[in-house]
C-alpha positions in Angstrom: 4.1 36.1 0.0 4.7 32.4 -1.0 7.2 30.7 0.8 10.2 29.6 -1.3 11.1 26.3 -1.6 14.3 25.8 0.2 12.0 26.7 2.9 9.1 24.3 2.1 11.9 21.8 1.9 13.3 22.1 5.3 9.5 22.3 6.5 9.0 19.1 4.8 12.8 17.3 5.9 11.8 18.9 9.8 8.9 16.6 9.8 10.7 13.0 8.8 10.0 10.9 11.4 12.5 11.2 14.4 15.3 8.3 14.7 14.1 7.5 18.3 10.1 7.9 17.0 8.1 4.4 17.2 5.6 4.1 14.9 2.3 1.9 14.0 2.5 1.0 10.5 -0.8 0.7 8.8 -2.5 -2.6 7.3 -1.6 -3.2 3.8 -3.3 -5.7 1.7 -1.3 -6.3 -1.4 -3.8 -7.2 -4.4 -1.5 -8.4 -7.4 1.6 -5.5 -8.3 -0.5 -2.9 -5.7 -1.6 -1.5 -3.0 -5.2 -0.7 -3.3 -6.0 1.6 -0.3 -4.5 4.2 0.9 -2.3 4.1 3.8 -4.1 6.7 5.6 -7.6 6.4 4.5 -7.5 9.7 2.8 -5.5 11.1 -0.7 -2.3 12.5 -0.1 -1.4 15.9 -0.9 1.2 16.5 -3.9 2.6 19.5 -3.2 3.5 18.4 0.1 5.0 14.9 -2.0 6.8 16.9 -4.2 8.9 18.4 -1.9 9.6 15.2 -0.2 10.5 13.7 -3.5 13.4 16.8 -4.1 14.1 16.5 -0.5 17.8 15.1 -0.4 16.7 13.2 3.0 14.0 11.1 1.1 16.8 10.2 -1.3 15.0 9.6 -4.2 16.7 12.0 -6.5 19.8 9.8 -5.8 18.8 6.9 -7.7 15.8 8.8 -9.9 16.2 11.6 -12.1 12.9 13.3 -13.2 11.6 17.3 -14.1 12.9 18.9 -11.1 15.0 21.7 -13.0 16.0 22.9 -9.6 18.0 19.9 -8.1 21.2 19.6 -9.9 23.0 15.9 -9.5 19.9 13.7 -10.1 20.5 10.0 -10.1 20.7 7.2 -12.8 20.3 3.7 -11.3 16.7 3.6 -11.4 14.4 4.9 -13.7 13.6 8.2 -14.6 10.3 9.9 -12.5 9.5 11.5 -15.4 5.7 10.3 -16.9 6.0 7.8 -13.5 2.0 8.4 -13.5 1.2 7.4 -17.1 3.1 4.0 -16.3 1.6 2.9 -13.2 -1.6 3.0 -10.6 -1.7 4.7 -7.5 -1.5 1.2 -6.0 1.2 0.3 -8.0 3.4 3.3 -6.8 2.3 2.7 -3.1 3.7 -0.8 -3.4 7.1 0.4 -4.8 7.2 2.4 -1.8 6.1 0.6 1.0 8.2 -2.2 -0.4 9.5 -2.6 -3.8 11.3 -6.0 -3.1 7.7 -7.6 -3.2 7.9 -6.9 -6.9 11.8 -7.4 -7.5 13.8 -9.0 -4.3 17.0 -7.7 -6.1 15.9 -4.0 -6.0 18.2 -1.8 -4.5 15.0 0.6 -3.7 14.8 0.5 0.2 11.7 -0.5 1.8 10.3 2.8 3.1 7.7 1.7 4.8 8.3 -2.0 6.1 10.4 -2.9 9.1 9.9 -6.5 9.6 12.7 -8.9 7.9 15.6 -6.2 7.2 18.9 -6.9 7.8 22.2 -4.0 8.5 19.5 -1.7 9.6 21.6 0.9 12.0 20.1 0.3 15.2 18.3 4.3 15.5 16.1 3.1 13.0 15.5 -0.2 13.5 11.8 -1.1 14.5 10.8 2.3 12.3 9.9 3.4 8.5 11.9 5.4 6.9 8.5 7.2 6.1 5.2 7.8 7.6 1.8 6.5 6.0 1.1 10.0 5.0 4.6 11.2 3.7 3.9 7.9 1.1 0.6 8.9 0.3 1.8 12.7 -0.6 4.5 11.4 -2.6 2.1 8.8 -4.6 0.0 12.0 -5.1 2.7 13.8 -6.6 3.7 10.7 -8.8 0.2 10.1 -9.8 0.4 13.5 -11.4 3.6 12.9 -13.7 2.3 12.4 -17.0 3.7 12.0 -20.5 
């Protein structure tokens, strides 16, 4: 029987890293508007970026809307998910979410996986990315995968 997804979801949301967690971030070597190389040194798996992506704890959804039929109250700040991998690389999406304000330093998109130079950071998660190297490599799977 295949799990359904509110529970896939809450498997996914259960594994965010922990407030108190400290983590090593991976190297990154930005090459023009990317990030070459993945973070973990292995493809990420889109199912499992997916869910992260509808997960309300990843908050994408706030800002993005996209084809996710099942999440009412998607957002409109930021441009729609929708045909995301048609626009841009791999290494392109892994820059916008490792740290979009390399590429705009007025974005409102939060750094997910940069800690160094934020400011009104609440002190739980200072010191910590929002998400792990391989939660951003699943969810650059998954965006890779949104074609028009």
């Amino acid at each position: 029987m295949m799990p359904s997804a509110s529970f896939v979801i809450a498997a996914i949301v259960a594994a965010l890293p922990a407030a108190g967690a400290a983590q090593t971030l991976a190297p990154t070597t930005i090459t023009g508007d990317g990030i070459a190389s993945s973070l973990t040194g292995r493809p990420g798996d889109a199912a499992r970026g997916r869910a992260l992506v509808v997960a309300r704890s990843s908050t994408c959804l706030l800002c993005h809307s996209g084809p996710f039929a099942e999440v009412r109250f998607q957002g409109d700040l930021a441009p729609s998910l929708a045909g995301a991998g048609s626009r841009s690389t791999p290494a392109q999406l892994r820059l916008r979410l490792v740290d979009a304000s390399r590429l705009n330093p007025e974005t409102i998109m939060p750094s997910y996986y940069r800690v160094d130079g934020l400011t009104r950071v609440g002190s739980a998660w200072r010191d910590k990315p929002i998400l792990s190297a391989e939660q951003i490599e699943d969810i650059v799977a998954y965006l890779a995968t949104l074609r028009e």
